[in-house]
matplotlib code that plots the C-alpha trace (Angstrom):
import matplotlib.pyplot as plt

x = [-54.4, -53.1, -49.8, -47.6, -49.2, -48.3, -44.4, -44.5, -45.2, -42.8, -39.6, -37.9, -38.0, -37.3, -34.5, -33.1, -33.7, -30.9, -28.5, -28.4, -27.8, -25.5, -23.4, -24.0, -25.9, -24.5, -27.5, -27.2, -29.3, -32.5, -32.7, -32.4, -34.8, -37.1, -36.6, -37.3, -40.6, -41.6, -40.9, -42.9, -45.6, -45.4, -44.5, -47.6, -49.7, -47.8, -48.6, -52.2, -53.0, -50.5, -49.8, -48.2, -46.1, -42.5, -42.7, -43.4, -40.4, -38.4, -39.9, -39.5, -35.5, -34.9, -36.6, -34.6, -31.2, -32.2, -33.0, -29.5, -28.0, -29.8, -28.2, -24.7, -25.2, -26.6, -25.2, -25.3, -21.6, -22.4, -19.8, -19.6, -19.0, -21.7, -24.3, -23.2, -23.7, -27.1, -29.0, -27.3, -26.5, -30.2, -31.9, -29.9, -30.7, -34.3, -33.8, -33.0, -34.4, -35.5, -31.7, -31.1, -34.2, -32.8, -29.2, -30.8, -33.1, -29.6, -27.6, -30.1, -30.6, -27.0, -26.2, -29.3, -27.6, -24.0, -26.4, -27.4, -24.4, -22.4, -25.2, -25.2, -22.0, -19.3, -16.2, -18.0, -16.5, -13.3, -13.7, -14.8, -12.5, -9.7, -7.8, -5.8, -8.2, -10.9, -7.9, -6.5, -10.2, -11.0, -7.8, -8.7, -12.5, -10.6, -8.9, -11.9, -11.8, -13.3, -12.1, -8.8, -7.8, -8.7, -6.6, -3.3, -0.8, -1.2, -4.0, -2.8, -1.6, -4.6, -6.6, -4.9, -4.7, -8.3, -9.6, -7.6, -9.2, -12.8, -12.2, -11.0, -13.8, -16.3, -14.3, -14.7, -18.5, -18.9, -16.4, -17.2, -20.8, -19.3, -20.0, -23.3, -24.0, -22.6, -18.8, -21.0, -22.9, -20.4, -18.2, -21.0, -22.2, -19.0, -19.1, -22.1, -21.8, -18.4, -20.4, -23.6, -21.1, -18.9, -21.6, -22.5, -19.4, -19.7, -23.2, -21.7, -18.9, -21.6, -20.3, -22.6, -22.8, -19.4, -19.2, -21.4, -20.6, -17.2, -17.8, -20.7, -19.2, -17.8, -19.6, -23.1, -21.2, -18.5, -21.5, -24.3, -21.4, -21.0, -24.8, -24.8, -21.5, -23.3, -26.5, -24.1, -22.5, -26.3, -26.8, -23.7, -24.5, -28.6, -27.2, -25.5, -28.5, -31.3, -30.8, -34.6, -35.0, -31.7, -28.6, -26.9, -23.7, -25.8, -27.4, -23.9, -23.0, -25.7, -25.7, -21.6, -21.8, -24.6, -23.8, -20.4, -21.5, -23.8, -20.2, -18.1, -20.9, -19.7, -16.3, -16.6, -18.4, -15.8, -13.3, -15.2, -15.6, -11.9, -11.1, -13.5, -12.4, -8.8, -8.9, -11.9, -13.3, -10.1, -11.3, -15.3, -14.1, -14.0, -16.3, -20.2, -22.8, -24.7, -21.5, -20.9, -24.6, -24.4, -22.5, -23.2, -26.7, -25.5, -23.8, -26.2, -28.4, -26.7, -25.8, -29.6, -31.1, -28.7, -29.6, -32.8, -34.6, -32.9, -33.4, -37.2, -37.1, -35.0, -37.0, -40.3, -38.5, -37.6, -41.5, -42.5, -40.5, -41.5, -44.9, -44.5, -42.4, -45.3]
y = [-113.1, -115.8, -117.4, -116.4, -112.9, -112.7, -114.1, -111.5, -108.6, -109.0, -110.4, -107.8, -107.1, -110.2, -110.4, -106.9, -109.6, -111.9, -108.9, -107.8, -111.0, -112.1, -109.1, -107.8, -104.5, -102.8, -101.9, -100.6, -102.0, -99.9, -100.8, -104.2, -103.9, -102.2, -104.9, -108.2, -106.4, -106.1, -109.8, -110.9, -109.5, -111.2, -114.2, -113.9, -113.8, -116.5, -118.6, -117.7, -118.0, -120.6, -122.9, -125.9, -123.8, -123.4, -119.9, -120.4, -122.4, -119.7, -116.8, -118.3, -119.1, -115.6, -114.5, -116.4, -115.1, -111.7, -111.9, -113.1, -110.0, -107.9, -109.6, -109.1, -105.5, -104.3, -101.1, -101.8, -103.4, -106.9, -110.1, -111.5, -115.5, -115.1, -113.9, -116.7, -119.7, -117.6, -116.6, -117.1, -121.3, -121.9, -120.0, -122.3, -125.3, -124.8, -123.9, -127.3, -129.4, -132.1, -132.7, -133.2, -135.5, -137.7, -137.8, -139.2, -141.6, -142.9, -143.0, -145.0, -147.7, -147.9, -148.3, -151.3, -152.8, -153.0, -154.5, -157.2, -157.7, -158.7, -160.7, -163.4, -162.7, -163.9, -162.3, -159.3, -157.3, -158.8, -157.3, -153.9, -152.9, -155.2, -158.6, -156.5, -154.2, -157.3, -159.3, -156.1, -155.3, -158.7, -159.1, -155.9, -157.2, -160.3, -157.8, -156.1, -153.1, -153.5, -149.3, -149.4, -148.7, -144.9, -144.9, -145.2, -142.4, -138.7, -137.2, -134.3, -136.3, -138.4, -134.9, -133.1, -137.3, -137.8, -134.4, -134.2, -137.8, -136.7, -133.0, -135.2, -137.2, -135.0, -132.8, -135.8, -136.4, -132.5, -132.0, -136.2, -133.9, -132.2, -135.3, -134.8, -136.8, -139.8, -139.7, -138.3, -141.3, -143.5, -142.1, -142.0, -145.2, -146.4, -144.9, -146.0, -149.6, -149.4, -148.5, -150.8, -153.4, -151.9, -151.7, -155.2, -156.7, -155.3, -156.2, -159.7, -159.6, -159.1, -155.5, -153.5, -150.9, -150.6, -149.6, -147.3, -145.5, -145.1, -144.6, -142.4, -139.5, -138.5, -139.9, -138.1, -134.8, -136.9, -139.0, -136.3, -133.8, -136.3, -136.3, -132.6, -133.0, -135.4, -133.4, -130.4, -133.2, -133.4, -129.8, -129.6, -132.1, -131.2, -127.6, -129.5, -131.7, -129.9, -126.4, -125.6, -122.3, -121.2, -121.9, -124.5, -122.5, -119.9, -122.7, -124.3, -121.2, -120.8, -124.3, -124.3, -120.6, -122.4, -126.1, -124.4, -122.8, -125.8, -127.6, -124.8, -124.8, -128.5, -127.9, -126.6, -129.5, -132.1, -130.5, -130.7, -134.6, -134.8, -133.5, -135.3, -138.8, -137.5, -136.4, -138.2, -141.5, -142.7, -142.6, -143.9, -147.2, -145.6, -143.5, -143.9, -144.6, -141.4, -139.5, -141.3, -141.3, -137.3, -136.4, -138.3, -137.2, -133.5, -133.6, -135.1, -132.7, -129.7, -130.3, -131.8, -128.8, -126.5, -128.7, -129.6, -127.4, -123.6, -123.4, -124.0, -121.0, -118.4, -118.9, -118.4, -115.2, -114.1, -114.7, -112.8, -109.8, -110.0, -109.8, -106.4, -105.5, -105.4]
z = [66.2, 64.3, 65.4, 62.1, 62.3, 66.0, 65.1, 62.3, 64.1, 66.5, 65.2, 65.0, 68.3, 69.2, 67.1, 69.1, 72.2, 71.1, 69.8, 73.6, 74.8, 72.3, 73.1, 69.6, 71.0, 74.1, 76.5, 79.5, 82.7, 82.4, 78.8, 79.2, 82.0, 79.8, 77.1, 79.8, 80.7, 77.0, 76.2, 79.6, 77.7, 74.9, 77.0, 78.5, 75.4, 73.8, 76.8, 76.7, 73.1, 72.2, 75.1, 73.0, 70.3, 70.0, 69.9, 74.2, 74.7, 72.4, 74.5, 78.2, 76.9, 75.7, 79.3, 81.4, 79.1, 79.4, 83.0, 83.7, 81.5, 83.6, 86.4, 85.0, 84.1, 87.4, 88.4, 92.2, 93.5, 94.2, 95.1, 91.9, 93.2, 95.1, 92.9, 90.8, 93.2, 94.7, 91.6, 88.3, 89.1, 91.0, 87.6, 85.2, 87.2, 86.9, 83.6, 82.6, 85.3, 82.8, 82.0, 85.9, 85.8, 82.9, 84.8, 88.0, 85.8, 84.5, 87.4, 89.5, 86.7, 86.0, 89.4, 89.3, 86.7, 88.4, 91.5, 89.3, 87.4, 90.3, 91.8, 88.8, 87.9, 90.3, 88.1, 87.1, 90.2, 89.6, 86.4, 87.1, 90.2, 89.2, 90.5, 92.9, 94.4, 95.6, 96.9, 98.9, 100.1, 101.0, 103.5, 104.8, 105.0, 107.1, 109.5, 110.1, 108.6, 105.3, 104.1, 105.2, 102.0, 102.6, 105.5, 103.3, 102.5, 104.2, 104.6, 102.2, 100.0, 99.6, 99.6, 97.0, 94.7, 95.2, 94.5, 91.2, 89.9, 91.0, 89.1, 86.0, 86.0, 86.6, 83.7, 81.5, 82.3, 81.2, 78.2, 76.5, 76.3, 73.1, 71.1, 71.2, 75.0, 73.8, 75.5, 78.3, 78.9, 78.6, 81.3, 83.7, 82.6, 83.6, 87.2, 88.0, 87.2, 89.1, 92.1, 92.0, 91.9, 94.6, 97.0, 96.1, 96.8, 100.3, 100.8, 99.8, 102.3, 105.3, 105.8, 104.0, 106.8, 107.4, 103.8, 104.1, 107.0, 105.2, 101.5, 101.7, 104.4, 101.1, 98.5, 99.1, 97.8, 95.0, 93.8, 93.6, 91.9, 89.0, 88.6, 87.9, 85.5, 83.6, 83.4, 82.0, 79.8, 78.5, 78.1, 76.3, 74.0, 73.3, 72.6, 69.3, 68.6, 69.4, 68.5, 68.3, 66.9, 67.1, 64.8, 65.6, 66.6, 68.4, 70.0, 71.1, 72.5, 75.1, 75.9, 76.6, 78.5, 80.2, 81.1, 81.9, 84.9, 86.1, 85.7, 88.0, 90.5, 91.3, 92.3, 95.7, 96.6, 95.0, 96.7, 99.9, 99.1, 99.0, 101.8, 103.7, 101.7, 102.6, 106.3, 107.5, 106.0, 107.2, 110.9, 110.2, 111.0, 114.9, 114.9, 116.4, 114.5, 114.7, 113.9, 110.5, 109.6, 110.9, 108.5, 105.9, 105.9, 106.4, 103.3, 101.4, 102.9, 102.1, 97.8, 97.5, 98.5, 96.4, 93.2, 94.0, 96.4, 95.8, 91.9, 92.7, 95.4, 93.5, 90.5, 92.7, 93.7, 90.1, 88.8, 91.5, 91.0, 87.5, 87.9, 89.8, 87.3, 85.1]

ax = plt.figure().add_subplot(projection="3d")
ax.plot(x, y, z, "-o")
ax.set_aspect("equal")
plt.show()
C-alpha cells in the first residue's frame, strides 16, 4: 500500500488519537488501552513499510502520548509523585534524548571555551566573576583555604539563599526556552563559561583539587540539573519552531506540558545541591579525600543514572509490555 493511501485510510482514526489525548474526547482506561494497541499496529506497519517517513515519527509521538494517558487514567490507586518521577519523567526523557544529547554537546564546549578564554586572557576571569570575587578568593587562596567563601553566613541561611538562585536559574534556562531556544542558550551559555573559567582560575592558583573536592560535593547535582533545564529550555523552544505535523499551538502545547515536567523533575535534586553547598561544602576543606570524592561521586552517580540510565530501562519495560499487549 502506497503511503498516501495508507495516511488516507486511517486518519480518521488517528485524528480520534489526538482528540483523546488532547482532552477533547473523554475515554475511559480500557478504551484508551484499546486505542494504544490499534496505533502499535499501525506503528508497526508504518515502521515496516515506511522506515524514513514522517508519518513514523508522527505515530511513535502519538504512542508515547497515549501511553502516558493511559498511565494517568489507570483505575488502580497509585502515588501520584511517584509515578511521575518512576515512569512518566524516565518515558519523556527518552522521548527526547537528542535534546539531552545537544545540551551536553553545548555545555562541554562552552565550558572548553571559558578553559581557553581564561588561559590567553589574563582579565577574562576578572571579567566574568568580578573584581571583588578574585581578590576575596585569592586571600582566601593565601590562607589556605581556597572555598572559604562557602563557609560564610549560616548554614540555613546559605541553604535556603543558594537554593533560591540555582531554582531561578534553572527557571530561566527553562522559561528564556519560549523564545524559541535562543534566551535558553544564552543563559546556559553564560553559566557555563562562568565555570570553565572558574575552574581555571583554580587550576591556575595550584589548587585545583582543593576546588574540586569543594565545588563539585554540590555541583555534580547543581551542574547536571541545569543541563536538563536547558534541554527542557530546548524542548520548549523546538515545540514553537518545529511543529512537525502538528499546529503550531497544538505543537506548543505538548512540548510545554512536556518540557515542564522534565523541568519539575529537577528540583529535588537542586534542592539537594543546596543543602549540601549550604551544610556541607563548608567542611570539605577538613574532610579526607575519600570522603569528598565519596560523595561527590555518589551524587553524580545517583542524577546520571536517573537522566541517563532509567529512561533507557523503563522504556525497555514499556516496549515490552506492549508487545504482549499485542
Amino acid at each position: 500500500m502506497r503511503e498516501v493511501a495508507f495516511i488516507k485510510q486511517n486518519k480518521e482514526k488517528w485524528l480520534e488519537f489526538e482528540l483523546a489525548i488532547f482532552g477533547k474526547a473523554k475515554k475511559n482506561p480500557d478504551e484508551l488501552a484499546n486505542l494504544y494497541i490499534q496505533l502499535m499496529n499501525d506503528l508497526s506497519y508504518a515502521q515496516t513499510y515506511y522506515p524514513k517517513s514522517k508519518t513514523v515519527i508522527y505515530l511513535n509521538h502519538l504512542a508515547s502520548q497515549i501511553y502516558q494517558k493511559i498511565y494517568k487514567t489507570k483505575r488502580t490507586e497509585k502515588n501520584r509523585l511517584l509515578e511521575f518521577f518512576k515512569t512518566e519523567v524516565p518515558l519523556l526523557v527518552y522521548e527526547y534524548k537528542r535534546y539531552l544529547m545537544y545540551a551536553f554537546i553545548l555545555f562541554f564546549a562552552t565550558v572548553a571555551i571559558g578553559v581557553v578564554s581564561a588561559k590567553y586572557d589574563p582579565n577574562f576571569v576578572r571579567l566574568i566573576l568580578g573584581d571583588s570575587y578574585v581578590n576575596m578568593t585569592l586571600e582566601n587562596i593565601k590562607k589556605g583555604n581556597p572555598m572559604a567563601v562557602y563557609g560564610s553566613g549560616t548554614n540555613w541561611g546559605s541553604f535556603i539563599g543558594i537554593t533560591f538562585n540555582n531554582l531561578k536559574v534553572g527557571a530561566q534556562c527553562y522559561f528564556y526556552g519560549i523564545l524559541g531556544g535562543i534566551g535558553t542558550f544564552w543563559i546556559f551559555l553564560q553559566n557555563s563559561i562562568m565555570l570553565g573559567s572558574f575552574q581555571y582560575f583554580f587550576y591556575e592558583q595550584g589548587v585545583f583539587w582543593k576546588s574540586v573536592r569543594g565545588i563539585w560535593i554540590h555541583g555534580s547535582m547543581e551542574i547536571f540539573a541545569i543541563v536538563i533545564e536547558t534541554t527542557a529550555g530546548f524542548i520548549l523552544g523546538a515545540s514553537i519552531l518545529f511543529p512537525k505535523t502538528f499546529s503550531r499551538m497544538n505543537s506548543f502545547k505538548i512540548g510545554f506540558k512536556n518540557s515542564f515536567k522534565i523541568f519539575l523533575s529537577t528540583f529535588p535534586f537542586t534542592i539537594s545541591a543546596g543543602f549540601l553547598e549550604g551544610f556541607i561544602t563548608r567542611y570539605s576543606i577538613d574532610m579526607p579525600n575519600w570522603l569528598s570524592s565519596f560523595i561527590i561521586l555518589f551524587t553524580l552517580a545517583i542524577i546520571s543514572f536517573y537522566y541517563l540510565v532509567y529512561p533507557f530501562i523503563v522504556h525497555r519495560k514499556t516496549q515490552q509490555l506492549s508487545a504482549k499487549s499485542n
